[in-house]
N, C-alpha and C positions, 0 to 999 in steps of 0.2 A: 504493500500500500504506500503510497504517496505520503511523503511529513509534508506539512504548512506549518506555514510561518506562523506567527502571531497575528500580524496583518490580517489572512486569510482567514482568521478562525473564530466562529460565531459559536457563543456557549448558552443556550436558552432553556427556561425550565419552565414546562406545562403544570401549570395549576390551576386547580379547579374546585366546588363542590363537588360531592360522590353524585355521579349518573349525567354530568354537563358533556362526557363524548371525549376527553381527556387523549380515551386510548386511541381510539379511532382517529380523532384528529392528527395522534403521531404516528400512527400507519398512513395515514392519508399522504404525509409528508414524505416519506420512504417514499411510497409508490410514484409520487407525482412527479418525483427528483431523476426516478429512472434504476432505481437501485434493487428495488423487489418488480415481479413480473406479475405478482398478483398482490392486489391490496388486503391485509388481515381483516378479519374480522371477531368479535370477541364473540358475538354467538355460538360462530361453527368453532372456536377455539384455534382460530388461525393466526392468532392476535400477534405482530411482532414484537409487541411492550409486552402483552401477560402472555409470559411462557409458562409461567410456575405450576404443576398440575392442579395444587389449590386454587390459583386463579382462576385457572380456565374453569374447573368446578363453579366457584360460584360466582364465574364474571364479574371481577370486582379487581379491582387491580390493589395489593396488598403491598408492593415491592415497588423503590424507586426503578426503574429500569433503561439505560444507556443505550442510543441511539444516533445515528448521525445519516445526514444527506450530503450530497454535494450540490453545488449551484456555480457552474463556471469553475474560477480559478478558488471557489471558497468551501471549505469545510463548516456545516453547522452541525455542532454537537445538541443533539435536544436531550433532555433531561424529563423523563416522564414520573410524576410524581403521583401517589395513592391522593384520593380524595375524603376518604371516607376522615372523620376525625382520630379514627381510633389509631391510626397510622402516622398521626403528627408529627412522631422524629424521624421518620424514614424525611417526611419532607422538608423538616429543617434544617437536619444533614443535609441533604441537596444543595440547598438556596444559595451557600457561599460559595458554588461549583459552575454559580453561571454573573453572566453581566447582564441579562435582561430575564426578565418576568413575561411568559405570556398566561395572562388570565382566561381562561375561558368563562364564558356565560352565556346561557340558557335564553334565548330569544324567547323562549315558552314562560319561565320563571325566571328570570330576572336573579339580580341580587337575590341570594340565600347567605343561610348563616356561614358554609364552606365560604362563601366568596370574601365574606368580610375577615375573616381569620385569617384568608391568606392574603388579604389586601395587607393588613395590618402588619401582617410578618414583612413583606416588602416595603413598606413604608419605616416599618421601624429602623431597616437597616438603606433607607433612601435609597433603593435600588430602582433603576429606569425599569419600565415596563409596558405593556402595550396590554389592549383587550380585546381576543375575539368572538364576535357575537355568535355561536352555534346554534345549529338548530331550528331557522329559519324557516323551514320546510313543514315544521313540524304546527298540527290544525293550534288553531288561534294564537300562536306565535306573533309576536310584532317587532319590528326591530326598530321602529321611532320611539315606543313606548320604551324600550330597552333601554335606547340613547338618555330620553329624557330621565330613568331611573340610576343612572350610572350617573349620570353628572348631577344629579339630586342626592346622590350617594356619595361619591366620589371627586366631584367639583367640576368647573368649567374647563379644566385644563386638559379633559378628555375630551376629543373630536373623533369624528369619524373620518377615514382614509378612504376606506369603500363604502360603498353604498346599494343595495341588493335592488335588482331589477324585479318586482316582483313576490309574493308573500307567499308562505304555505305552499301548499302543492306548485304553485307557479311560480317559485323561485326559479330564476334560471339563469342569473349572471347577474357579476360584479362590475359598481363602474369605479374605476380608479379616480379619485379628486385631486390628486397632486397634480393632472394635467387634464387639457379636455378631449385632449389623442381618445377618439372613439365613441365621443359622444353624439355623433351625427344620426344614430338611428331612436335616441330619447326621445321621449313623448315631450309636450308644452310641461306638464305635469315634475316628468321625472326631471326634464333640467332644471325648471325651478328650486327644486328637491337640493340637487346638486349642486347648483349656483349657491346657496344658503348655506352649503354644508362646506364645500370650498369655500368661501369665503371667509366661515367663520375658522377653518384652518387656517388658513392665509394668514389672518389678521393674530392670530395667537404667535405661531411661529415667528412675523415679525415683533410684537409685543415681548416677545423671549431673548429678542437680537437687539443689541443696540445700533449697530448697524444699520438695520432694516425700517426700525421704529420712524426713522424721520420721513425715509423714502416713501415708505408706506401711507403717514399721515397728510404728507403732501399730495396725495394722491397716485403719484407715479406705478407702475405696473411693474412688478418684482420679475425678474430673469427665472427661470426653468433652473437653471443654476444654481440661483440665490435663493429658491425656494430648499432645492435639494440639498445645500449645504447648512442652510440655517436650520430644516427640520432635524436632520443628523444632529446638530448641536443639541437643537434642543432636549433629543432624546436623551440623549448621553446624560445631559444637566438635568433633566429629571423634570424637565418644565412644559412637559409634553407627555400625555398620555394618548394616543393614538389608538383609535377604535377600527379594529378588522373584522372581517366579515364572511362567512361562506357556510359549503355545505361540504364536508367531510368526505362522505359516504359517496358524492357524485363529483366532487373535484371541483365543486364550484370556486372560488378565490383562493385555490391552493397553491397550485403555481404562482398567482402575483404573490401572493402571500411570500411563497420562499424568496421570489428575486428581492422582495423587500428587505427582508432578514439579510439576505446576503451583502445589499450595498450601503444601508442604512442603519442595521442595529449595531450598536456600540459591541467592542469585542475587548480581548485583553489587551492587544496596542492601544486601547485608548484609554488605558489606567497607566500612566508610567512607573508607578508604584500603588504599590498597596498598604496596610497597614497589619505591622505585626507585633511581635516582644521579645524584649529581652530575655531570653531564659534564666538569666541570674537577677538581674536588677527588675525584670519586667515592666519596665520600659517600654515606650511605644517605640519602634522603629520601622523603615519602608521598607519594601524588600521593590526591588526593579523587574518589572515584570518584561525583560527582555533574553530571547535565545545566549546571548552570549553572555550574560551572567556566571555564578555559582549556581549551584541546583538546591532547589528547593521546592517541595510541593506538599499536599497534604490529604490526606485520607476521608473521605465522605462517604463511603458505601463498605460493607463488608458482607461477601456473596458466598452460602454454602453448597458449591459444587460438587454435585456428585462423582466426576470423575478427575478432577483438576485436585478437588479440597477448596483450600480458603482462601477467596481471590479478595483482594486489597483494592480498591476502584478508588484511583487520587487525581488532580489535578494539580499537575505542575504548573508552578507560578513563576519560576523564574529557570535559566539553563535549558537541557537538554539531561534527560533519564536514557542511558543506553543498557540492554539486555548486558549479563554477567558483569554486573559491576556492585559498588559497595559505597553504602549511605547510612546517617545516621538517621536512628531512630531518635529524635532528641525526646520527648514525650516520656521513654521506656531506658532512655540511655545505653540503648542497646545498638549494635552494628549491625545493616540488613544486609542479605546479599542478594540481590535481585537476577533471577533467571531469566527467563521469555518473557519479555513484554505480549501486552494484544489493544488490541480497541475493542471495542464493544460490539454488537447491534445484536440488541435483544439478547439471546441466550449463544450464539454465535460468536465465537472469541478467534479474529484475526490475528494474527501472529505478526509482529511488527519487530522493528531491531531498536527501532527509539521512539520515545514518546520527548515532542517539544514543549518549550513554555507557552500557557496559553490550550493545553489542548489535554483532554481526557484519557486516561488509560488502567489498566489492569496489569497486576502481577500474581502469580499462585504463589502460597505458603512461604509467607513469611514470617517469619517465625513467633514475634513478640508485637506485632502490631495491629493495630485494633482500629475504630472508626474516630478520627478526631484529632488523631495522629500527627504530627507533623515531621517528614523528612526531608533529611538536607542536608551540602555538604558541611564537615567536620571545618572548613573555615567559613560558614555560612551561618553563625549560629540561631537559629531566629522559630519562635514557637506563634501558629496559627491559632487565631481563635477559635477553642470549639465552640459550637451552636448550644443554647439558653437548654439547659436540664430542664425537661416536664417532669415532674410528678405524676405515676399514674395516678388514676381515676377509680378502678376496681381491682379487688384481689378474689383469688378463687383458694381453696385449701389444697392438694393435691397429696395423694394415699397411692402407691407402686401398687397393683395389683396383684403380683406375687413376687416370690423370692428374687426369679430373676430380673425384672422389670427394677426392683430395688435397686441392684449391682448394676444397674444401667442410668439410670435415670442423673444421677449427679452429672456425668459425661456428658451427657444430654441436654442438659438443661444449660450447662455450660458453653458447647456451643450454640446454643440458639440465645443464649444472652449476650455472643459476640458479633453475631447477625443483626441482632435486631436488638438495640439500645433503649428503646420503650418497654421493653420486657424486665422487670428486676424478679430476683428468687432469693427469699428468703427464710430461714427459720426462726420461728417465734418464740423466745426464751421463756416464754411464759404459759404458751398453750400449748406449746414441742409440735407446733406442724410446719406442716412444707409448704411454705405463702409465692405463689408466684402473683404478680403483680402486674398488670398493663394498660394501656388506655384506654378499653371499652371491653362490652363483652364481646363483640365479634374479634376483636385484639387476640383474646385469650381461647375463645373458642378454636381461631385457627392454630395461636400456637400447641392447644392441647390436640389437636389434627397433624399438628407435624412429628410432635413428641413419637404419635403412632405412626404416621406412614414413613417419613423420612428416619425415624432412630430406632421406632419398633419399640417403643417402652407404650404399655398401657397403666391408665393410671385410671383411679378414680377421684371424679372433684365434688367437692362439695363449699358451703360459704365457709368460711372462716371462722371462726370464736373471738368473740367480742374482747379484747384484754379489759376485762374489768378490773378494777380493783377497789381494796378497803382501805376503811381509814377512819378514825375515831372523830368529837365533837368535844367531849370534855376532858379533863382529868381525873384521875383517881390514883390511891395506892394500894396496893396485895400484899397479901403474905400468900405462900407455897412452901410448904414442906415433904420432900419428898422421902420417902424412909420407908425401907422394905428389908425386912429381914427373913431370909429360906433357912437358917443351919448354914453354922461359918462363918464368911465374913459377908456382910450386907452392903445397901445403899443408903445414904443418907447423903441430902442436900437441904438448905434452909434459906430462902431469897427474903427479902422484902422490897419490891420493886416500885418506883413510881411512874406511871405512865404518859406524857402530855401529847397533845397533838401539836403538829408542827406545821408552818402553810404550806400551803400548794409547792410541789417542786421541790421540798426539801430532804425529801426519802428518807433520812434516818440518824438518829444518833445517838449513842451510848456514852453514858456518862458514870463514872465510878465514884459513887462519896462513903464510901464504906471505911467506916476511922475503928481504929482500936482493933485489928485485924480480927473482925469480927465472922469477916470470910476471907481466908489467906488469899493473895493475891494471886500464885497460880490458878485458883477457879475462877476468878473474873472474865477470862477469856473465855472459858466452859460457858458460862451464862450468857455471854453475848453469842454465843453460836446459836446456844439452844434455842433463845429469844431470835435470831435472825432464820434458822431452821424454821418456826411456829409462823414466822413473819411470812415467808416464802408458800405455805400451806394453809394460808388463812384462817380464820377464824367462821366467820359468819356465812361463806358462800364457797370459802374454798379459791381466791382467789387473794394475790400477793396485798399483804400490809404497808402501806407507805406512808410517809408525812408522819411520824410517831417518833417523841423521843424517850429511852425508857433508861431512866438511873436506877441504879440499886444503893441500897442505901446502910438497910444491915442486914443481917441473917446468922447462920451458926454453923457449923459442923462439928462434923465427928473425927475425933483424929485417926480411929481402924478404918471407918467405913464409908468415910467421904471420897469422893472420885471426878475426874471428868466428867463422865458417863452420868454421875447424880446430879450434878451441877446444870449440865446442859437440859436434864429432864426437870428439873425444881424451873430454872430459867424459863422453860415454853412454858409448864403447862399454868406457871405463875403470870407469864404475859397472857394466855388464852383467857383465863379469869380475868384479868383486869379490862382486857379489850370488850369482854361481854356488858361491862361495866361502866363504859365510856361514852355509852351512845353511839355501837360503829353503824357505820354507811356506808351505801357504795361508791365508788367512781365510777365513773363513765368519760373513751375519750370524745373529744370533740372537736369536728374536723371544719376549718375554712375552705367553705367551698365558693367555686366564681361560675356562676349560671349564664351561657350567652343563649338568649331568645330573640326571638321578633317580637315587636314590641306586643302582635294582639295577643301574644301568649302571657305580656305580663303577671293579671291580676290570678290567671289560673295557678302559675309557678309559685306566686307568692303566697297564695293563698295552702299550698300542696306542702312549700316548704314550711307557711306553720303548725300542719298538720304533723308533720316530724318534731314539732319540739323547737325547730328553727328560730332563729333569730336575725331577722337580716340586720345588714349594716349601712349599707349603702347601696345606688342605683347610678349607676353612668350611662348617657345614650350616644351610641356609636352611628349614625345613620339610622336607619329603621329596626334597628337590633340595641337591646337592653341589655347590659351588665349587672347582674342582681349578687352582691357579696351578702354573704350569712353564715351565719356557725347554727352548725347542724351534729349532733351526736352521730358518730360512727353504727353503732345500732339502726340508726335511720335511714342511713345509706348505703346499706350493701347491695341494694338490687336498683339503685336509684338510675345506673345507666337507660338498664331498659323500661324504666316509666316514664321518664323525662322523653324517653324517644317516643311513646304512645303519646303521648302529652303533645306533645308539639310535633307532632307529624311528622318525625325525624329531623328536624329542623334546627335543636337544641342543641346543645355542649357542655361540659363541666369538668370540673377540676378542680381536688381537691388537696391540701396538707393539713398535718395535724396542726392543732394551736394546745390545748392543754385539757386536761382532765376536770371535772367540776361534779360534785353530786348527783347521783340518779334520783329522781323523785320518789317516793314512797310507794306509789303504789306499784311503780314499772319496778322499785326493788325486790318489791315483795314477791312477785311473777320469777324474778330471777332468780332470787334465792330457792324458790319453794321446786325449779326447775333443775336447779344444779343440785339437789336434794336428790330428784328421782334420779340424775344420773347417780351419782356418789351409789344409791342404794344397789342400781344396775350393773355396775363394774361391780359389786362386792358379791 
């Protein structure tokens, strides 16, 4: 295959809400370029983005997946990205792997909640972007109404470029507004149309130039040139949102579409630098996004190949990457040794000798590197920023089915948490299960899908166990004496302990005022284990004691027949008593959650999340979509993905961290205690 330059090389990332055409649009682009002979399709599962056999199962694109066309002398790398939410760090790994954003949106539906999240992730990082309007074809479709919802959404600075001959079943061509090359067969109607829409480009593009501004307001007629040159600019500066147009599936505006991308969307020569860090000081520093630099690049995708292993998909930001050479891993501080390079498309891995600055590639197995990664040479020192940590959203419990699925499952679980970074696994010190964690249920569903087909571990899931916990209201002090005598030598321990409660977040302390060595000092320790033992085993529900400070004050022993062993048992079962005595309570955690809606769904959410217990906090309006913050008990949110989706017609979002522990009400105690009763009686 052919290297390009930097120059030459266009890095674009398809995003969308889930079902806006995403995939098919990036087959369309293959096909139209001349590169595939027949166009995918995700129905018949012919799809060149969803190869995965999961994908094609439930046609849904779950994996970012690499692509490229050619257009002339230019390479454009497209970046296909999952729409659905639950896939959110597959696509913001992505995003720092391309220079321009194409949005897709729904000529049928319009702005949705997908759209605005990923509006938002490219705006956060002021990244140029362009919109194209899909699905035009499709019955009661409108693309005016589209326009006017985007720049009601999104601001004036979005124009339309094309403009569709035609609606619904009678779509059937694009008219290009950057000239009026081919506008002679327009109706009165459509040039008017045109006339309005070019011109209001026109007039922005100069508005973006200073250049342009005066020629413009003096009325004078802009050159073909100066139009061309100043919308490029303005792309690049971000002061131009440019509205595309077409039909996928029949090629309508795919071809202009690519010639566009090709001579106008900003690429890596039009960054001369970028922004990176110091690895020691962490410091900002640039790194020069030119071929003849030092090499440097960084890791966005990590792909589990069945016949390769573990492919590393980075783009190189500066230099030249050649097969069987040696880099650092700085991230891992490790030395990589890179074998065969490849490029991408789809599932298809071309063999290439070098990957340039500016352009996307693949390596197998390397050893210590992971997604996020930054590689580079050993006098090049410089670390990439990884993409913003999500917190997942829901966790499921996860139980091996049998012995061997046991002996497998860690290895397992392992690599697909190197896969996919939205996935965490963990075990609960507190409940001893196996918590995998991810951004939705279809997140976790598929992962518990791959666990089976791809590694062959079955497992059974179930929800998780609430970590409750206890914890006193007032003070009190005990006596406990513990003395058992069999023939020989016996036990004997003697505490007097006093108990208080401690705030929130303090978990625990032990305090010794024991004067006139009234219990020798080696058993003090004894007593605080016992008492930390009892603690660990609860008292009232069987769940961990926190917030509690317990001094010992005096007590006795015996000099034959005192021991560790009596001491630690005087200590609990002296705390059990006192704690029955203290007024205990439960905890419960309780989680900050951020709810995105349209706005008609407000008063339903709010009203749903007081039904949990909820507490909101605040309400932000983002365009026609709502930001509703509240603290919500964990208890109330385990199944919250898939009601929030009934709720709002799939349309919703959320995401949650913990904030802190606080009292369970009385009577939701009493349900749980009298619950964890019948288990306790069932194991026995």
């Amino acid at each position: 295959m052919d290297r390009y330059a930097e120059n030459a090389i266009r890095n674009i990332v398809i995003l969308a809400h889930s079902g806006t055409g995403k995939t098919t649009f990036s087959d369309s682009l293959l096909y139209a370029s001349g590169l595939v002979s027949r166009q995918g399709n995700v129905d018949e599962g012919t799809s060149n983005s969803d190869y995965d056999p999961i994908e094609i199962a439930h046609k849904v694109s779950i994996n970012t997946s690499l692509l490229y066309c050619i257009s002339g002398k230019n390479k454009i790398n497209i970046i296909d990205t999952p729409g659905y939410a639950d896939f959110i760090v597959e696509l913001r790994n992505a995003v720092p792997a391309a220079e321009t954003g194409v949005v897709l949106i729904s000529a049928h539906d319009g702005i949705q909640v997908g759209t605005q999240r990923v509006w938002n992730i490219l705006e956060n990082k002021n990244m140029p972007r362009v919109i194209f309007i899909n699905k035009i074809d499709k019955e009661n479709s409108d693309f005016f109404k589209a326009v006017e919802d985007i720049q009601a959404g999104f601001g004036n600075k979005c124009v339309p470029v094309f403009m569709p001959l035609g609606k619904e079943a009678g779509f059937k061509a694009v008219v290009n507004l950057f000239s009026k090359n081919g506008w002679a067969g327009l109706s009165e109607e459509e040039k008017g149309k045109a006339e309005k829409f070019r011109e209001a480009l026109i007039e922005l593009i100069a508005e973006a130039n200073d250049d342009l501004i005066e020629k413009y307001l003096n009325g004078e007629e802009l050159t073909q040139d100066e139009i061309n040159a100043a919308f490029k600019k303005s792309l690049r500066e971000n002061k131009i949102t440019p509205i595309f147009c077409g039909n996928p599936v029949n090629q309508l505006g795919i071809k202009e579409f690519i010639k566009i991308v090709a001579e106008f969307f900003p690429g890596p020569a039009d960054w001369e630098e970028i922004d990176a860090l110091d690895p020691q000081t962490k410091e900002k520093k640039m790194v020069k996004t030119k071929a003849d630099k030092l090499f440097s690049a960084f890791v966005f995708k990590t792909i589990s190949d069945p016949y390769v292993g573990q492919l590393s998909v980075f783009k190189v930001v500066s230099g030249m990457l050649s097969s069987n050479t040696d880099f650092l891993n700085i991230n891992q501080a490790s030395v990589e040794r890179f074998g065969q390079l490849y490029i991408l498309q789809g599932k298809e891995q071309i063999p290439v000798d070098a990957v340039c600055a500016g352009d996307i590639g693949a390596v197998a197995k390397l050893k210590n590197t992971h997604t996020g990664d930054s590689l580079v040479d050993a006098k090049n020192k410089v670390i990439f920023e990884k993409s913003v940590r999500v917190e997942p959203a829901i966790s499921y419990s996860l139980k091996p089915k049998s012995r061997q699925d046991e002996e497998k499952i860690s290895q397992a679980l392992a690599k697909m948490t190197v896969e996919d970074q939205g996935i965490r696994i963990s075990r609960d010190s507190q409940t001893k299960e196996l918590i995998i964690s991810g951004m939705g249920d279809l997140h976790l569903e598929i992962a518990i899908e791959r666990l089976k087909t791809r590694y062959h571990v079955d497992v059974e899931v179930g929800t998780p166990k609430v970590p409750y916990k206890e914890t006193i209201k007032k003070s009190t002090k005990v006596h406990h004496k513990y003395k058992k005598q069999s023939g020989g030598r016996g036990q004997y321990g003697d505490v007097w302990l006093e108990i208080q409660p401690l705030e929130r977040g303090k978990e625990f302390e032990f305090e010794n005022k024991v004067v006139g060595g009234a219990v020798p000092r080696q058993y003090i320790p004894s007593v605080e284990k016992g008492v930390r033992k009892k603690m660990s085993e609860g008292v009232v529900a069987g769940y961990p004691l926190v917030d509690i400070k317990v001094t010992i004050y005096d007590g006795s022993y015996h000099e034959v027949d005192s021991s560790d062993m009596a001491f630690q048992i005087a200590g609990g079962m002296a705390l059990r008593k006192g704690i029955l005595e203290s007024s205990p309570v439960l905890l419960e955690p309780v989680m900050d959650v951020e709810v995105v809606i349209p706005d008609e769904f407000m008063g339903a959410i709010n009203g749903d999340l007081s039904s949990r217990r909820g507490r909101v906090q605040g309400m932000e309006q983002t365009g026609r979509y709502e930001k509703i913050k509240a603290q919500v008990p964990l208890s109330e949110m385990l199944r919250y993905a898939t009601d929030l989706r009934s709720m709002t017609q799939g349309q919703g979002s959320y995401s949650m961290s913990f904030s802190h522990y606080e009292e369970v009400p009385q009577r939701i105690a009493e349900k749980i205690i009298a619950m964890a009763k019948v288990e306790e009686e069932a194991e026995e």
